[in-house]
C-alpha positions in Angstrom: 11.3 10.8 -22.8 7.6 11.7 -23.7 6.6 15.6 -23.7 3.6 15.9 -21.5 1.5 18.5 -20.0 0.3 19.0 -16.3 -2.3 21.7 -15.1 -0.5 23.7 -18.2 2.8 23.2 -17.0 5.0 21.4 -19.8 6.6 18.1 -18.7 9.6 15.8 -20.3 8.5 12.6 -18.3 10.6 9.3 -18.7 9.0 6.9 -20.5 6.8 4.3 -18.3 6.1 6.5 -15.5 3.0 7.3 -14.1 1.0 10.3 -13.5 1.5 10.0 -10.1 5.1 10.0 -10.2 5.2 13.1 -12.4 2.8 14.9 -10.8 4.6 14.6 -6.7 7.9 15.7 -8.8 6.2 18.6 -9.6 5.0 18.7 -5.5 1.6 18.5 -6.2 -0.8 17.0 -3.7 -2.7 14.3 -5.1 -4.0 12.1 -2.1 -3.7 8.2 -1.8 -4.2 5.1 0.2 -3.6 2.4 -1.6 -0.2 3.1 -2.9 3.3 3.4 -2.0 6.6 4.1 -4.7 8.4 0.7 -4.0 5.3 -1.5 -5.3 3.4 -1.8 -8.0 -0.1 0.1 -8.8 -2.9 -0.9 -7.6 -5.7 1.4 -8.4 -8.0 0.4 -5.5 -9.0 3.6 -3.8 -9.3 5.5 -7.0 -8.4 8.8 -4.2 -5.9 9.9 -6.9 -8.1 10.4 -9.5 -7.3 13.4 -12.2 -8.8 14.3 -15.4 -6.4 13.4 -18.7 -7.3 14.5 -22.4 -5.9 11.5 -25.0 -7.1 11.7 -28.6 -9.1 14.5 -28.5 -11.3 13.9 -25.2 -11.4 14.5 -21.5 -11.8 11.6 -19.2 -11.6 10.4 -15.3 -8.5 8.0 -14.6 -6.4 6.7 -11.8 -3.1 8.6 -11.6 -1.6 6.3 -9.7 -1.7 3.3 -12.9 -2.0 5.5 -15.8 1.4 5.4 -17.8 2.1 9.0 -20.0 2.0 9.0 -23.3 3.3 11.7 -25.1 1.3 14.9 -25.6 -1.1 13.9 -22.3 -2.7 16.4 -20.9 -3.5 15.9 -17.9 -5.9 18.3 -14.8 -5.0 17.3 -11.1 -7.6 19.8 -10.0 -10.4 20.2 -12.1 -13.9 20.7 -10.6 -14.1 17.0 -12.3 -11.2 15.4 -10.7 -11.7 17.2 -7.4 -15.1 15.8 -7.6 -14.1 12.3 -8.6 -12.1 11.9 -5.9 -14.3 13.1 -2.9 -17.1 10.7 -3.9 -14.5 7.9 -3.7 -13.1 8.9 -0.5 -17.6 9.0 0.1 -17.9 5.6 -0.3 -14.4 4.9 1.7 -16.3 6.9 4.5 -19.8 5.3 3.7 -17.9 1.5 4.5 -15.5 2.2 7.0 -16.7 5.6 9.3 -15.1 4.9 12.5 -11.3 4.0 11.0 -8.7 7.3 11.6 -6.7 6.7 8.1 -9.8 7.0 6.1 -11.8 9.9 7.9 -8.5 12.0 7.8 -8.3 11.4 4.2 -11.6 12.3 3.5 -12.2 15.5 5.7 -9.2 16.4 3.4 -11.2 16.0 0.0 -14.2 17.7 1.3 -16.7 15.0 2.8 -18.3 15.9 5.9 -17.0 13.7 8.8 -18.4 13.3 12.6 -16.4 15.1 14.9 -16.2 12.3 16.9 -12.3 10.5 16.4 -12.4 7.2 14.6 -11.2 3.9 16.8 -11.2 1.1 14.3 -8.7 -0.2 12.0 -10.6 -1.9 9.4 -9.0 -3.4 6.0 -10.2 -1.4 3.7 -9.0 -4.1 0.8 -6.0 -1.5 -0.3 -3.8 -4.6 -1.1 -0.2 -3.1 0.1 0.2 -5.8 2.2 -1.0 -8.6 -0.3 2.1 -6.8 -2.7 4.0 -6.2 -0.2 4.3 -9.9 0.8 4.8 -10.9 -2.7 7.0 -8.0 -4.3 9.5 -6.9 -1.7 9.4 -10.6 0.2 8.8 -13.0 -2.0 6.5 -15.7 -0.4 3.2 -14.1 -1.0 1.9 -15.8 2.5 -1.3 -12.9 1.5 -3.6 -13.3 -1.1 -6.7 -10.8 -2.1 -9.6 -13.1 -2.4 -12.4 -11.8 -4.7 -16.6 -13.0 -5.2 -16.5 -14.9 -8.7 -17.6 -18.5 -9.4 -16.7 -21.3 -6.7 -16.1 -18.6 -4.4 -18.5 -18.6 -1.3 -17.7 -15.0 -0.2 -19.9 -12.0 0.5 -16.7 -9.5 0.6 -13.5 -9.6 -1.2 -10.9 -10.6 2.0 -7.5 -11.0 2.6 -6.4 -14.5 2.9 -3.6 -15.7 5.4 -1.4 -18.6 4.7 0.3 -19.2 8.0 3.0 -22.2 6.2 4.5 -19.5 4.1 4.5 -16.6 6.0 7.7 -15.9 7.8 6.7 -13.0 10.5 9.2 -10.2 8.7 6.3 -7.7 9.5 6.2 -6.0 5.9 2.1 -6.1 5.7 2.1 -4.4 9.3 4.8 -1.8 8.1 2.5 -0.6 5.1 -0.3 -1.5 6.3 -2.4 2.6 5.8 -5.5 1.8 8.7 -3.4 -0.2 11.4 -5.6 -3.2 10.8 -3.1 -5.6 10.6 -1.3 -6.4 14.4 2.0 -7.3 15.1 3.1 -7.8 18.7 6.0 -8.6 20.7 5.7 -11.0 23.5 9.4 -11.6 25.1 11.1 -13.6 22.9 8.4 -14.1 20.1 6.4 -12.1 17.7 2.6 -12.2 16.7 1.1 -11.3 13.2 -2.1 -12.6 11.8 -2.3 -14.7 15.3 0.6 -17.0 14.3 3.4 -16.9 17.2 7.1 -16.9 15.8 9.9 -17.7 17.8 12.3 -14.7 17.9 16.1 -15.0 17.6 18.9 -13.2 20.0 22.0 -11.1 18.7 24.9 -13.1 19.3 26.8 -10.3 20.3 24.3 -7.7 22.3 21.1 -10.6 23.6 18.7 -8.5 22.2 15.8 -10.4 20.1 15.7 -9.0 16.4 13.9 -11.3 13.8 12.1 -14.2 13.3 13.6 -17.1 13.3 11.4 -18.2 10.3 13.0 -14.7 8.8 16.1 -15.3 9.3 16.2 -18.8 7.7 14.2 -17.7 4.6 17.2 -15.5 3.7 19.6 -17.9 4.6 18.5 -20.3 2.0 17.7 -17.8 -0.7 21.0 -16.2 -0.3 23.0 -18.9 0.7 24.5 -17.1 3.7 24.6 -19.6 6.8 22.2 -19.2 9.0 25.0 -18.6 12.4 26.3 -15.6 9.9 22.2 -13.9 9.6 22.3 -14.0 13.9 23.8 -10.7 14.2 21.8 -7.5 15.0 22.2 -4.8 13.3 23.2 -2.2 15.5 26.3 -4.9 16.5 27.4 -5.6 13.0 
């Protein structure tokens, strides 16, 4: 355990944990949209931004990727933080004015938004479902793409690999702005415009996963696929 401080009240926080962690145990509303507690930090949004004195000095940092250290100190609502996070919810708003997730988001940090509701669903590059795929699945079917050298891109995107995705849905789940789609069609599914055939309970008819799901965790697990065709309200 490492003895911390957070707006002056003292903290024992476990060693390796974040800001962000320590802070919503204390219930304190720090804003985000590119994180969620089952996958790793990302630090895109910079929305959870606080202010944290180590050796001496005050500075700006992500909560959400900053590890403690012992004797932090640490401001989630200083006029500095406060401020650092409405200009990054600004240029959130500034890119993407007409998506619901972000607007929200930012009326909440103090940027003036149209009255008029939002209708789009843009990616706003968050990268859930990039760690999403890769983290909690395992096939990593999404990739961020970035500019850099060789790369003939004007805007970081999200790249699809349709071989390797299995249509679980994990990106749409977490997925903060709606962007990504998924879509049932009688017996198949839709995400990222690749069709997957869906597969019936044995026992009850209904359709309940992907047949490309279904056999993915067959052979990681080594449980035949017949066993996997079960829903799981009839289990």
């Amino acid at each position: 355990m490492v003895n911390i401080v957070i707006d002056g009240r003292k903290v024992k926080a476990k060693e390796g944990s974040t800001i962000l962690e320590n802070a919503r145990d204390l219930k304190l509303d720090i804003p985000t949209l590119c994180h969620h507690d089952d996958l790793s930090p990302f630090g895109a949004c910079r929305l959870c931004t606080v202010e944290v004195k180590t050796s001496g000095k005050w500075q700006l940092t992500t909560s959400c990727n900053t590890v403690v250290e012992d004797g932090m100190e640490v401001k989630t609502d200083s006029k500095k933080a406060l401020e650092g996070r409405k200009m990054a919810a600004e240029l959130l708003y500034y890119k993407y004015p007409e998506t619901e997730a972000v607007r929200e988001i930012a009326e909440k940090v103090g940027v003036d938004v149209s009255e008029e509701k939002g209708e789009e669903h843009d990616c706003i590059l968050c990268g859930l479902c990039v760690r999403a795929c890769r983290e909690i699945v395992g096939v990593s079917a999404l990739t961020f793409q970035d500019r850099g050298p060789g790369r003939d891109l004007e805007d970081p995107q999200i790249e699809f690999d349709p071989n390797s995705c299995i249509g679980c849905g994990a990106c749409a789940y977490v997925c903060p702005t709606g962007y990504i789609k998924m879509e049932a069609e009688d017996d198949k599914r839709i995400i990222w415009n690749k069709v997957f055939k869906m597969t019936p309970c044995k026992v009850c008819g209904r359709y309940f996963a992907p047949e490309d799901q279904l056999k993915y965790i067959s052979k990681t697990t080594g449980v035949p696929f017949n066993n996997l065709t079960t829903c799981t309200s009839c289990r």
